[in-house]
N, C-alpha and C positions, 0 to 999 in steps of 0.2 A: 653506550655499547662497549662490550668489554674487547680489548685491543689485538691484535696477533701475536705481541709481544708475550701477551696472558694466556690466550688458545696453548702456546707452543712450553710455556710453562709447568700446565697443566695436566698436557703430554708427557712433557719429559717426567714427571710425577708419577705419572702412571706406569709408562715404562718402568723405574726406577723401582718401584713397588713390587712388582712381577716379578723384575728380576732377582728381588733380595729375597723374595719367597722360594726360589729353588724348586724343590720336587715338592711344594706345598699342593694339596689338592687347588683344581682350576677354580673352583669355585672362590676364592680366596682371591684371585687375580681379579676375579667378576665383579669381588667386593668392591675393592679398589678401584675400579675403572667405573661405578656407578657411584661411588664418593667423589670421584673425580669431577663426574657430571651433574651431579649437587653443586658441589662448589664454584662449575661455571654457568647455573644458572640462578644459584639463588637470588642476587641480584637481579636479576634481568625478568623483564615482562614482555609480553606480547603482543605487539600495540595492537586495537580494533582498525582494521586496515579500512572499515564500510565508515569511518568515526572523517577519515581523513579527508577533505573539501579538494575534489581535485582540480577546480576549479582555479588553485591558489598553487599550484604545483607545477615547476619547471620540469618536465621528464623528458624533454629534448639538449641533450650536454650543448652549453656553446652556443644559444638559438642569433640568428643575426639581426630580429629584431623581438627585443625580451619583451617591450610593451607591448606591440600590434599580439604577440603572440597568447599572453593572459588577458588582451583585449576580445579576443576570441572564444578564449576559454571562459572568459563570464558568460556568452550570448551564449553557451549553449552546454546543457549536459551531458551531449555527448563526447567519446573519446578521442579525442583530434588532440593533435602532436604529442604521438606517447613513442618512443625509443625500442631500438631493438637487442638483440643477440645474436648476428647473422642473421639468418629467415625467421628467427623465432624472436616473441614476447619478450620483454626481460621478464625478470622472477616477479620483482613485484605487481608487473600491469596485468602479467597472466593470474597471482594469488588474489588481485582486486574486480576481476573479473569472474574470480571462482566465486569469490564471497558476494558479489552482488547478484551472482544467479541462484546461491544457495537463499538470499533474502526474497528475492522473488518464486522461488518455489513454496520458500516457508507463508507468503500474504497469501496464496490460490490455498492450499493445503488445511492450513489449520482454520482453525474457526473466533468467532466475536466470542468474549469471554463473557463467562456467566455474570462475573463481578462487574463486567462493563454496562451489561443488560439492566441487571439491578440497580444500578449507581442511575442511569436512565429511566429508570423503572417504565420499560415498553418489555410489552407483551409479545411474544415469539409465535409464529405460524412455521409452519414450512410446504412448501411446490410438493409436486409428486415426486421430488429424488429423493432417495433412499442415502445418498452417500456422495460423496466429492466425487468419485470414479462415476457414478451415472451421471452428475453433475455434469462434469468434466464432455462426455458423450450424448447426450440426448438432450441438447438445449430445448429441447420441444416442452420435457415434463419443469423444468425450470420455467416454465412463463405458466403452469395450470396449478390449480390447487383440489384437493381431494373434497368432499362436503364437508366433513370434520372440521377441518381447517379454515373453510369458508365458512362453516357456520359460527367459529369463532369470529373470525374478522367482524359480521354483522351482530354480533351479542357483544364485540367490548368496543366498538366503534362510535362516532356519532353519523346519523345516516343524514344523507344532503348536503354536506359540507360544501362550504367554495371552492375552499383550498383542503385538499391529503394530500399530506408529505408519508411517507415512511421512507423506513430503511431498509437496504438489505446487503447483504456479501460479496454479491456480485463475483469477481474472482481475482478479490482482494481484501481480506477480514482484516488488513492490519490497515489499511487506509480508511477502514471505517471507527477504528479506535481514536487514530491519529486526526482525525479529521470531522466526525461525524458531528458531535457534541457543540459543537462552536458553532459552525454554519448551521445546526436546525435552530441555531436559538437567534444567531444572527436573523433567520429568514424570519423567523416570528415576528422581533422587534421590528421590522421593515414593514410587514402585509398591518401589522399595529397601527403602525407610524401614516400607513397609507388609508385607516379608516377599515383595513379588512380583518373583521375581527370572526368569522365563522369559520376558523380551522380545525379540521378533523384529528383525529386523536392520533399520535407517532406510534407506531407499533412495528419491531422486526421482522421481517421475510427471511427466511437461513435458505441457502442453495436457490437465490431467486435470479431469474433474467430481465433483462428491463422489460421485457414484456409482459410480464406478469402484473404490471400496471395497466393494464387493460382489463383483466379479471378484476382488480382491488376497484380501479374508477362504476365499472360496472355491479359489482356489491354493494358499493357504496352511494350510488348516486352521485360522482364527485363532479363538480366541475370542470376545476383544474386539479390534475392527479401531478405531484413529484416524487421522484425516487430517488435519494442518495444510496450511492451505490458502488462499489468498490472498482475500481477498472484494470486492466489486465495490467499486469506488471511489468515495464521492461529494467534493461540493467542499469537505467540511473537514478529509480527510485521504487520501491513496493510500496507507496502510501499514496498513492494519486487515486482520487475520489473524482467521479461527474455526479451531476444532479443533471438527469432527462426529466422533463417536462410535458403535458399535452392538456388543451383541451377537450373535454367530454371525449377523454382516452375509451377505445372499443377495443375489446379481443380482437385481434387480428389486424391493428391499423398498422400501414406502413409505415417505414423510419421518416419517411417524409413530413407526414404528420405529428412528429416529436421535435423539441428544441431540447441544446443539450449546453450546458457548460462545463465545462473538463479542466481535466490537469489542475485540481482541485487539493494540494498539499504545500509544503512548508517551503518549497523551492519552485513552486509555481504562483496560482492564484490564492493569497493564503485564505483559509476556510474563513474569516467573520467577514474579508473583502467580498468573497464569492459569497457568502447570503446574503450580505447589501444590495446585491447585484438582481441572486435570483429572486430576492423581493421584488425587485423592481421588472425583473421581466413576468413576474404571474401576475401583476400589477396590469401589465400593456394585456397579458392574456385574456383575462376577464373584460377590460375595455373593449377591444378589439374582437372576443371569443371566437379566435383561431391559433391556434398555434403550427409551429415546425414552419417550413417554407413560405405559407400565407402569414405568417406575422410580420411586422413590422416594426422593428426596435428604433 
């Protein structure tokens, strides 16, 4: 970081410039003083303030006990012992709180990338939203699908399956980049590994509600229906992925009737742990054929 000693250099530079130009036109003065600001940034970068683990981060001066106090900050993402300015934020906890809500509006907003689609090579449908703003307002058309759409799903599908997995956005496309690809392959090798080799074909849902697994298990004839699926963002991470689960999932079944496992990213449960896992519970599903509250782990 460049010094005070240098700031105040830099100025006097500036100053000094102005002054020797006299009745030079201002523009001239202007030159100077964005020369000036060249030179005290060239150097200097910006750091990614979202880059920094605050987890490892003393931002209370002085603390009286420095271990118990980063012993804390590991058990948990949220913002506990951050420092003030009188009643207010200091600069950096308020500019790290800006940046983590600008990341969470950008996972709901934007969308899975074409190149991600492809590299997966699954096949895209989409619910009756038209756009993230209907999205966003009428979860109802989010869990239904138009016949178009449905008629794809049963033209590139395998019909009867044990196990359908898909994907979808949920209201978070970057948790499904950062996550998605690892745990559907993890879950494979596991339902493999368990003798269950009849799984239905991976295909994308864009703007879908986890209910919209009820429509897909009922198209499909599925047994056991999963959805990886993007989950609402908050400020300690945009890439947390759940995979909900059900057996002989129906239009309309209560949340009761679904099993879910969550907080499904690189600072929670990491994705090829979490498809070991959800092998293993559509494993009990099928044994058992019930899911959500009447299951049994």
């Amino acid at each position: 970081m460049i010094s005070e000693k240098d700031i105040k250099s830099i100025i006097e530079q500036v100053l000094n410039e102005m002054s020797s130009q006299g009745n030079q036109p201002a523009v001239k003065a202007k030159d100077a003083v964005e020369e000036a600001k060249d030179q005290l940034f060239e150097n200097e970068t910006i750091p990614d303030l979202t880059a920094v683990d605050m987890k490892k981060q003393l931002f209370v001066p002085n603390p009286e006990n420095r271990d118990a106090y980063l012993k804390l900050k590991e058990a948990t993402l949220a913002r506990v012992g951050i420092w003030r300015a009188g009643p207010r934020y200091k600069t950096e906890t308020l500019l790290r709180f800006r940046a983590d809500h600008a990341v969470a509006q950008d996972a709901v907003f934007t969308y899975v990338s074409e190149d991600f689609l492809e590299e997966m090579n699954w096949f895209m449908v989409s619910t009756m939203c038209k756009d993230k703003d209907e999205y966003l307002t009428r979860p109802d058309l989010g869990r239904k699908f138009d016949e178009e759409n449905a008629q794809i799903v049963k033209e590139k599908c395998v019909k009867n399956p044990q196990v359908q997995i898909y994907i979808s956005d949920g209201l978070s496309s970057t948790a499904i980049e950062a996550n998605a690809k690892d745990t559907l392959a993890a879950i494979v090798q596991g339902l493999k590994g368990y003798g269950i080799h009849n799984i239905g074909t991976p295909f994308f849902v864009k703007h879908g509600r986890v209910g919209a697994m009820g429509a897909i298990s009922e198209l499909l004839n599925a047994e056991v229906t999963a959805v990886l699926i993007g989950e609402r963002p908050g400020l300690a991470t945009g890439e947390s992925m759940s995979c909900y689960m059900a057996y002989k999932a129906k239009v309309g079944m209560s949340e009761s009737g679904r099993t879910v496992i969550s907080n499904i990213h690189q600072g929670g449960t990491p994705a090829v742990e979490a498809g070991a896992h959800i092998a293993d519970v559509i494993k009990k599903m099928l044994e058992q054929k019930v899911s959500g509250i009447n299951l049994k782990l």
